[in-house]
N, C-alpha and C positions, 0 to 999 in steps of 0.2 A: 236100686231104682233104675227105670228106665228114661228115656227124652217123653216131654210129653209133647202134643200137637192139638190146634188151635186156630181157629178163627179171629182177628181184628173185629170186632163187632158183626152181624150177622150179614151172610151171601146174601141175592137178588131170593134166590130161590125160599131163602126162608117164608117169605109173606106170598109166594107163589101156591108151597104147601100149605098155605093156610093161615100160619101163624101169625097173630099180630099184637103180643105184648114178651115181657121181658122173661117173665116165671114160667114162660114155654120154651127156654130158649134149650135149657138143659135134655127135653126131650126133642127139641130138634137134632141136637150135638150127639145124641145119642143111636139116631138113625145113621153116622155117620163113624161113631165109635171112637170121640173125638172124647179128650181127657183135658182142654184149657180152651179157656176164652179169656178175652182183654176187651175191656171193657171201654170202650170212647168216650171221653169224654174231652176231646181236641179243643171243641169250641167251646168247652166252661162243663164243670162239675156243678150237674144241673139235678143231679140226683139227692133227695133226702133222706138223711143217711138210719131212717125208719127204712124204707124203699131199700137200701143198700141192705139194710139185714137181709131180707126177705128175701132179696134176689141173692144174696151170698148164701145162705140157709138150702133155697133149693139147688145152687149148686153144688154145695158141700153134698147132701143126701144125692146127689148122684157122680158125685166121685169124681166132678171136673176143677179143675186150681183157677181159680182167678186172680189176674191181675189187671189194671190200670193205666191207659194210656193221658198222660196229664196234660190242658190245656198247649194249643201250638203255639201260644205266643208267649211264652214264659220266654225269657232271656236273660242268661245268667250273665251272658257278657256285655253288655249293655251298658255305656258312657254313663247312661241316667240311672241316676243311683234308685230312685223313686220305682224306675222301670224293675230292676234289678230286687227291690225289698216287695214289691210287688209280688214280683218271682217265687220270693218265699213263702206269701200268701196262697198263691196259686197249687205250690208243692203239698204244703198242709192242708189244704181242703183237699186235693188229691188221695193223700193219706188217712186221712179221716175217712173219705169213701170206701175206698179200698179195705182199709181196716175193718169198717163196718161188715165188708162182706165177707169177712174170710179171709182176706188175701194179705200179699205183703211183700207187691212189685210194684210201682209206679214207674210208666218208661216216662224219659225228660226229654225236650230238646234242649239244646244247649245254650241256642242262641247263632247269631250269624256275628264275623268279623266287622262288617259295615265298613268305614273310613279310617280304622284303627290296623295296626299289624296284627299278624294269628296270633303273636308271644303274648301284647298286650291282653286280648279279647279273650286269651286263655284265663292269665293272672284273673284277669275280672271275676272269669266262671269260676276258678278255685275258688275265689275268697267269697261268692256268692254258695258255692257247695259248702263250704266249711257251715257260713250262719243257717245254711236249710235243714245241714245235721243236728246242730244245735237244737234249731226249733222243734224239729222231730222229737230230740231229747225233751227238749225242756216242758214238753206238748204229753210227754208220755207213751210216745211213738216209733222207740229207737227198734223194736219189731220192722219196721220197714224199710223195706231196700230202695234207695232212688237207683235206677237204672238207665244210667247216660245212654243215647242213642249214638250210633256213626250215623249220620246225616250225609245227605244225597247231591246236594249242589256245591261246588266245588267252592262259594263266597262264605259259605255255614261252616261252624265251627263243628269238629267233630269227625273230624278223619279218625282213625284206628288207634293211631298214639296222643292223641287230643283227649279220647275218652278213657285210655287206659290210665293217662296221668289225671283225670279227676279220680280213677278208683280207687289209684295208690293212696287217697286220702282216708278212706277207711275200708276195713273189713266186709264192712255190710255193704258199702257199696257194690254194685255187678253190672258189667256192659251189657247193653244191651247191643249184640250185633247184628247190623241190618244187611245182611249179603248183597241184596241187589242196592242198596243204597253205597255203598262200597266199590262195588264196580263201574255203579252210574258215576260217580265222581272221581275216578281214577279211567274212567272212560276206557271200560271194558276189557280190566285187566286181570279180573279173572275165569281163567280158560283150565287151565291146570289142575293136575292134584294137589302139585305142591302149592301152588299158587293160596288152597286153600287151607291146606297144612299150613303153611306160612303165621299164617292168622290163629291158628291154634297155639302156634308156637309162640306167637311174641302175648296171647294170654297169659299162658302159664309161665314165661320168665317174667310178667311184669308184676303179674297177680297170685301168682301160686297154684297149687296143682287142684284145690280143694273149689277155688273159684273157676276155674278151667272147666270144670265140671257143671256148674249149675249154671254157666251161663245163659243170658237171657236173649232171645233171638228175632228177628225178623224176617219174614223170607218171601218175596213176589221177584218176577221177572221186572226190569225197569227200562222204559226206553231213555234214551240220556241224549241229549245234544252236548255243545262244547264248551257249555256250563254248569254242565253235568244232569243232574236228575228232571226231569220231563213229566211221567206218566206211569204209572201203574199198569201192569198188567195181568194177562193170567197165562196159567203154562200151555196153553195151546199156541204162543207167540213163538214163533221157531227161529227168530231174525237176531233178539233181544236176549241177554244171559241175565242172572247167571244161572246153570243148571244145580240144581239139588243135589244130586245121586254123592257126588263129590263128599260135600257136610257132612251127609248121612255115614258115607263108609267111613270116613274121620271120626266121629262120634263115637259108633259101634267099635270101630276099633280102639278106640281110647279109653273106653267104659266111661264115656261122659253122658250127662243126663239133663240134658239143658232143657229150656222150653222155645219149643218153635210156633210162634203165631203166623200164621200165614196172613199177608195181605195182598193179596191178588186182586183184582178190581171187578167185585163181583162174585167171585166165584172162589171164596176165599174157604169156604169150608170145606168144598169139595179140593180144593187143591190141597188143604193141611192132610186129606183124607189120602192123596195119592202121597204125599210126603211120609205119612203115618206105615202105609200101607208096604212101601220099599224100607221101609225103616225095621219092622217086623221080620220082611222077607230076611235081609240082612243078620238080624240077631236071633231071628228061629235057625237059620242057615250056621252061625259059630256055635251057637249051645248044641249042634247035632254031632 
């Protein structure tokens, strides 16, 4: 298998070219030669999950993987317990969606620290991941991967080792990792090869070499202040990191096969398409 590449829900350009519903999205992605989309559903899973076959059906028949980004205000870590079983509501209709179409990633956010320490607001998330896996089980939906986010503001729960300790909770679970949210919040400290090796590396000692592999990804430039994540951008920003090229040769060289959604602000599908494009160059370049 190779990485596949992706758009966040669709570029400015999609309704420029014309299009203006969902069952057209597969033959836009296609002009682009693009193999995954993630499906939004930030502000509430508004989709019914008839509509979710249909839209998963035409992506399947043309060979794109879908996955699911789950409501922004889930909070696993959350004082309020209400807030928190909530949480699991939110994760299960996620999953129901997603399933419906095909798929069988949902990205989470975590949740943010608030007035509590990180150790607490962690414990919280754990024992809110434990009852989500459950429900998933108990739902008939242990097929689905929840995929913790690293989160971009430096008060949100969900640095690198934040999310690797909710995976170590189960097999199925897989990070999702967000490069430019990563650097926004550590306030643009990835520059390096190693830098990004680094991040490789402490996957596969937490999670093993098998999870290493299909992890789940997110990829835009981020401009950051000193509370870390700000603003989305796209790669024609030359000020703001982090660069790609870096992941990409990590990847190829590691024979890992992750999925990279691109979320650039805008112009998200043509940037998965420059991401896809160095990506090939790369591994037509070792199989020569």
């Amino acid at each position: 298998m190779s990485a596949l590449f992706g758009p966040a829900g669709n570029s400015v350009s999609f309704t420029e070219m014309g299009y203006k519903h969902s069952l057209q999205v597969p033959e836009y992605l296609a002009k682009f030669g693009l193999t995954a989309f993630e499906y939004q559903c930030g502000r509430g899973v508004n989709i019914g999950l008839d509509k979710a076959a249909q839209f998963g059906l035409a992506m399947k028949n043309a060979g794109i993987a879908v996955s699911l980004h789950a409501p922004y205000y889930i909070s696993m870590s959350s004082v309020d317990e209400e807030k928190r079983l909530n949480s699991i509501n939110y994760i299960l209709s996620s999953a129901r969606a997603v399933n419906a179409m095909g798929g069988n990633r949902i990205v989470v956010h975590t949740g943010s620290c608030g007035k509590i320490s990180r150790e607490h607001a962690l414990e919280l998330a754990v024992d809110t991941m434990r009852l989500a896996i459950k429900a998933l089980d108990d739902e008939g939906l242990s097929n689905i991967r929840i995929c913790p986010e690293t989160m971009g503001k430096i008060n949100q729960l969900g640095d690198l080792n934040e999310v690797l300790t909710l995976c170590e909770l189960d097999e199925r679970l897989l990070p999702c990792i967000d490069f430019g949210h990563l650097n926004a919040r550590t306030l643009g400290s990835l520059k390096t090869y190693k830098d990004f090796e680094d991040i490789f590396d402490q996957i596969e000692n937490r999670l093993g070499a098998s999870r290493l592999k299909e992890f789940h990804s997110h990829f835009s430039k981020i401009e950051y202040t000193t509370g870390g994540e700000k603003k989305h951008l796209t790669f024609e920003d030359e000020l703001f990191g982090p660069n790609f090229e870096p992941v990409l040769e990590i990847t190829a060289k590691r024979g890992c096969s992750p999925t990279f959604i691109c979320e650039s602000d805008g112009t998200q599908a043509e940037d998965a398409t420059i991401m896809k494009n160095y990506y090939t160059e790369l591994t037509n370049n070792e199989n020569r």
